[in-house]
C-alpha positions in Angstrom: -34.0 15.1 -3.0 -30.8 16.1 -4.3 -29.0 19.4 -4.0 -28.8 21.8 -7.4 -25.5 23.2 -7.4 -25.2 25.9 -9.4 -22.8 26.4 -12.5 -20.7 28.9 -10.6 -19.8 26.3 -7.8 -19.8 23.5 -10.0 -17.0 24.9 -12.1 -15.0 26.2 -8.7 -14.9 22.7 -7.2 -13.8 21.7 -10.6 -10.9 24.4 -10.5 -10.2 23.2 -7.1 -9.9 19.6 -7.6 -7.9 19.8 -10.7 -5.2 22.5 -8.9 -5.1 20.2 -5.6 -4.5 17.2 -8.3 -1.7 18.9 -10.2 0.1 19.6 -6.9 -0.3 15.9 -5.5 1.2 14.6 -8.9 4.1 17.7 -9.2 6.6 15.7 -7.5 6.1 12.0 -9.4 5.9 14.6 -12.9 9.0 16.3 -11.4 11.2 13.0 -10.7 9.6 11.7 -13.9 11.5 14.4 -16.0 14.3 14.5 -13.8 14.4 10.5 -14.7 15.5 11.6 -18.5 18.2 14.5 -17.7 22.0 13.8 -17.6 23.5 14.6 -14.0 24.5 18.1 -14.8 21.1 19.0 -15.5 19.7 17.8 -12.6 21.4 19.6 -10.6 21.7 23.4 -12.7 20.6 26.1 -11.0 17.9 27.6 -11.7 16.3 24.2 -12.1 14.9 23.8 -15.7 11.4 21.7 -15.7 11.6 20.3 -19.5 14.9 18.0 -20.1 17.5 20.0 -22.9 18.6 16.5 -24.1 16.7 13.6 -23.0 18.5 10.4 -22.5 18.0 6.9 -21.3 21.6 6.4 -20.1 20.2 7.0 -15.5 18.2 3.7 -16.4 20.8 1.4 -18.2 23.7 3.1 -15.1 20.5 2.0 -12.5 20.3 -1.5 -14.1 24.0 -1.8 -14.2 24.5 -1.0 -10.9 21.1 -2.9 -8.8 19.5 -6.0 -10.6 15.8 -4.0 -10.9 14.0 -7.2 -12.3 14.9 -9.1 -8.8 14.2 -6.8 -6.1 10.7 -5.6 -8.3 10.0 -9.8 -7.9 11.1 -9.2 -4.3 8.1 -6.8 -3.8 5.6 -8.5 -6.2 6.0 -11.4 -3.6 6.4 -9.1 -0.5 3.3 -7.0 -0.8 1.0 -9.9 -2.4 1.8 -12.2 0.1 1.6 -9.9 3.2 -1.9 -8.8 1.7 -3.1 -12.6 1.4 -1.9 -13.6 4.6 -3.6 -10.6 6.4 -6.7 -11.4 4.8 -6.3 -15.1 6.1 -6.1 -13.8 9.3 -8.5 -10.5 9.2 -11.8 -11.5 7.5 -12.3 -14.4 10.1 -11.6 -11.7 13.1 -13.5 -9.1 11.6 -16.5 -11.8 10.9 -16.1 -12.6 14.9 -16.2 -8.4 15.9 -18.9 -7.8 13.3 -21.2 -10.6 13.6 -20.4 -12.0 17.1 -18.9 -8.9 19.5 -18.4 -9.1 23.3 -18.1 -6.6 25.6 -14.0 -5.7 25.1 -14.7 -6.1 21.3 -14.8 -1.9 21.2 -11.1 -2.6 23.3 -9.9 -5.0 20.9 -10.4 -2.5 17.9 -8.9 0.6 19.6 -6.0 -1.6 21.1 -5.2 -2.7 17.7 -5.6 0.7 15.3 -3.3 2.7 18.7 -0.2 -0.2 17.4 -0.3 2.1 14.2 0.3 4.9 16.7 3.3 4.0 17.4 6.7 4.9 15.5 8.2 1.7 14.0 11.3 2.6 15.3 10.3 1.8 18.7 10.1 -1.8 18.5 13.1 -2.2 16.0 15.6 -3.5 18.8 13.4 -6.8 20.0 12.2 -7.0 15.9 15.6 -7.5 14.9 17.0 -9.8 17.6 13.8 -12.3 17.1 14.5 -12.1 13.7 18.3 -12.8 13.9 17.9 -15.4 16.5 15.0 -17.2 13.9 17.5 -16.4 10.6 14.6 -14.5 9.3 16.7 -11.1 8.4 17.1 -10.7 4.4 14.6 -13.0 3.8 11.7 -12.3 1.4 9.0 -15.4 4.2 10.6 -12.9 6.9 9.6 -9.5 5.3 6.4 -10.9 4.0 5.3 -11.6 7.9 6.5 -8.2 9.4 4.5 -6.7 6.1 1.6 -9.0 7.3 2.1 -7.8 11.4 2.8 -4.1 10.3 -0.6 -3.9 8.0 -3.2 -6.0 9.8 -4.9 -3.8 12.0 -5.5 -1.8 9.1 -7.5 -5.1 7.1 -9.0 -6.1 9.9 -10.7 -2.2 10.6 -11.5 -2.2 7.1 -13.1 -5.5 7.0 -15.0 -4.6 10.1 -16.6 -1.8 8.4 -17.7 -3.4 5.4 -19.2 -6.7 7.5 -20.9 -4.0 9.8 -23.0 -2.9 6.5 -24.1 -6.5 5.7 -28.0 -7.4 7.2 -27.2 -9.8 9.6 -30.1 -11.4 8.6 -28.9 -13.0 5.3 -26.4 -15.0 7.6 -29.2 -16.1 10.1 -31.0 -17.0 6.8 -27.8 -19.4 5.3 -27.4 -20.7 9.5 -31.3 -21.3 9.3 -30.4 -23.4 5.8 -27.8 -25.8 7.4 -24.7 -23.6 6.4 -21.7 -24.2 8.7 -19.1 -21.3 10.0 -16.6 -21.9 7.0 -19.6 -22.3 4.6 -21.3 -19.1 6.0 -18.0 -16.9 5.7 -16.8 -18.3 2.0 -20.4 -18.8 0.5 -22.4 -15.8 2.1 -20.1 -13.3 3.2 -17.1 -12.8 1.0 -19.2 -12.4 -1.9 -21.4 -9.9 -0.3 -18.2 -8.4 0.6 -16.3 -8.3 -2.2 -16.0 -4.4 -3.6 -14.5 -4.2 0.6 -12.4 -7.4 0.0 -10.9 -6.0 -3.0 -10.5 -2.6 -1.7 -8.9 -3.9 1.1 -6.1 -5.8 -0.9 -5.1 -2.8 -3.0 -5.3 -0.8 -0.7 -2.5 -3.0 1.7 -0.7 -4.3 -1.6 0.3 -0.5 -2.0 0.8 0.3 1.8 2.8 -2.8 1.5 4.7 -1.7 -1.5 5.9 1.8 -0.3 6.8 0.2 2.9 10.9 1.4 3.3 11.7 1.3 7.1 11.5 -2.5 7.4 12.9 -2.9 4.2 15.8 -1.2 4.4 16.5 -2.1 8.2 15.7 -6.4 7.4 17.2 -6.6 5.0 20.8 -6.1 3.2 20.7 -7.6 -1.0 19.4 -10.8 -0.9 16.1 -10.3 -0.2 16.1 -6.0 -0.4 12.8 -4.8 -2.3 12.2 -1.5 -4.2 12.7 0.9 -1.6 16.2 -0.4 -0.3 16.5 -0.6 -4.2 15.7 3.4 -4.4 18.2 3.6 -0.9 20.8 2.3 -3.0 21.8 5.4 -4.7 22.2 7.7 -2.4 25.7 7.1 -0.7 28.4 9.7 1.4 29.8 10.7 -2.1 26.4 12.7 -2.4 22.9 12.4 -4.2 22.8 11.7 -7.9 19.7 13.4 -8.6 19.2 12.1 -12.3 19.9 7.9 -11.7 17.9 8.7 -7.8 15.1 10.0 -10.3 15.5 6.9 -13.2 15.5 4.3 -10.0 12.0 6.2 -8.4 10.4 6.0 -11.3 11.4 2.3 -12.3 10.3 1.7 -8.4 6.5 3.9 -8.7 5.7 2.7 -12.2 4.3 -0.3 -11.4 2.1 0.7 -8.4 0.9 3.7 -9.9 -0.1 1.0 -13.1 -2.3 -0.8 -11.2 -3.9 1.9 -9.0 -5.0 3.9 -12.3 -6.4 0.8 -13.9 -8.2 -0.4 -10.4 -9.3 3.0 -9.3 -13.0 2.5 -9.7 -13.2 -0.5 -8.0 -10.9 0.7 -4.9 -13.1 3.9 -4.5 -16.0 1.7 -4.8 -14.8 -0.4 -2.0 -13.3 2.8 -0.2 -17.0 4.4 -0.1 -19.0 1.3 0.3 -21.6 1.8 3.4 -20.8 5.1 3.2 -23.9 6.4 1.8 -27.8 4.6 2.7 
């Protein structure tokens, strides 16, 4: 039997969620604004919030400056790739822990969610010689893999929890009916699974996206994705607030596209299993 809430505490949570919300989005507004001021603007003191003069001029000086259309295909191929290759990899492994666990399987798990304990910065000196030694650095194949490495224990947690939610008896039912491994996992399981599948992907598409430390320290212009893009501008002559803004936004714009028009399905697949 549900809970009645009254109006009161209805229209406080709705106060509450709506101020939390405005300050999570204050800084994309803010750089958003900043985006259309000239320089001078940007940096007057006392800041103003709404642009005098709005002008397009930051975005033609980033475009002149950083080819935008080639590192934004650099991340397009970066963060989709990364994602499909971990999902390769982590819905077999999380179909082994889910369906078919041993005794270190609990191990296995911790062992793997504790690498994302760890500041990427520690392993940065043996990254980088393996990946000068195999002519990986400023490569897009080379990024895509440490994206894949870096983001895996995540899909493969994920996974796990959607596969735990799935009746184990519908695959004993598909095993009963002459269905091999691959046949159980493609037929049975990923559709079953697919609100977590999909959840999963965005979810690692955007971790993947945002990624800057591996970006910036892999690679030089060849194969350098938004982030290094965004790096770009700021150089020992100072910060120029109003092109740093323009190059931000071009960099968020798409990501922030696709999470507004797949939100329902990724907090779908973010709360499936969690209610029964």
């Amino acid at each position: 039997m549900a809970r009645k809430v009254s109006t009161q505490t209805r229209i406080g949570f709705t106060i509450g969620a709506w101020v939390v919300a405005l300050l999570l989005f204050s800084p994309i507004l803010w750089t958003a604004l900043t985006a259309f001021k000239t320089e001078a603007e940007a940096i007057a003191s006392p800041p103003t919030f709404w642009p005098q003069t709005f002008t397009l001029e930051n975005f033609s000086a980033v475009q002149e400056r950083s080819d935008y259309v080639k590192h934004a295909i650099n991340s397009i191929i970066v963060a989709l790739g990364s994602t499909l290759l971990g999902l390769a990899i982590g819905i077999p492994a999380a179909w082994a822990m889910a369906f078919a666990p041993t005794k270190r399987t609990k191990d296995v798990l911790m062992w793997m969610l504790s690498t994302k304990m760890m500041p990427a910065v520690g392993v940065l000196i043996p990254i980088y010689l393996i990946f000068r030694d195999l002519r990986l650095l400023d490569t897009v194949h080379g990024l895509t893999i440490i994206m894949t490495l870096i983001n895996l224990p995540i899909i493969i947690w994920m996974l796990y929890t959607y596969f735990k939610e799935i009746p184990v008896d519908i695959l004993e039912a598909a095993r009963m009916d002459g269905a091999e491994l691959w046949n159980e996992i493609v037929h049975v399981l990923v559709p079953m699974a697919i609100p977590g599948i999909a959840s999963t992907l965005l979810l690692n598409v955007i971790l993947a996206w945002n990624e800057a430390f591996w970006s910036i320290t892999l690679t030089s212009g060849r194969a350098g994705t938004l982030t290094a893009f965004i790096s770009s501008f700021s150089s020992p002559q100072g910060l120029f607030l109003a092109k740093l803004s323009a190059a931000s936004l071009l960099a968020i714009a798409p990501i922030l596209l696709m999470g507004w028009f797949s939100q329902k399905q990724l907090v779908r697949g973010l709360t499936f299993g969690a209610v029964k």
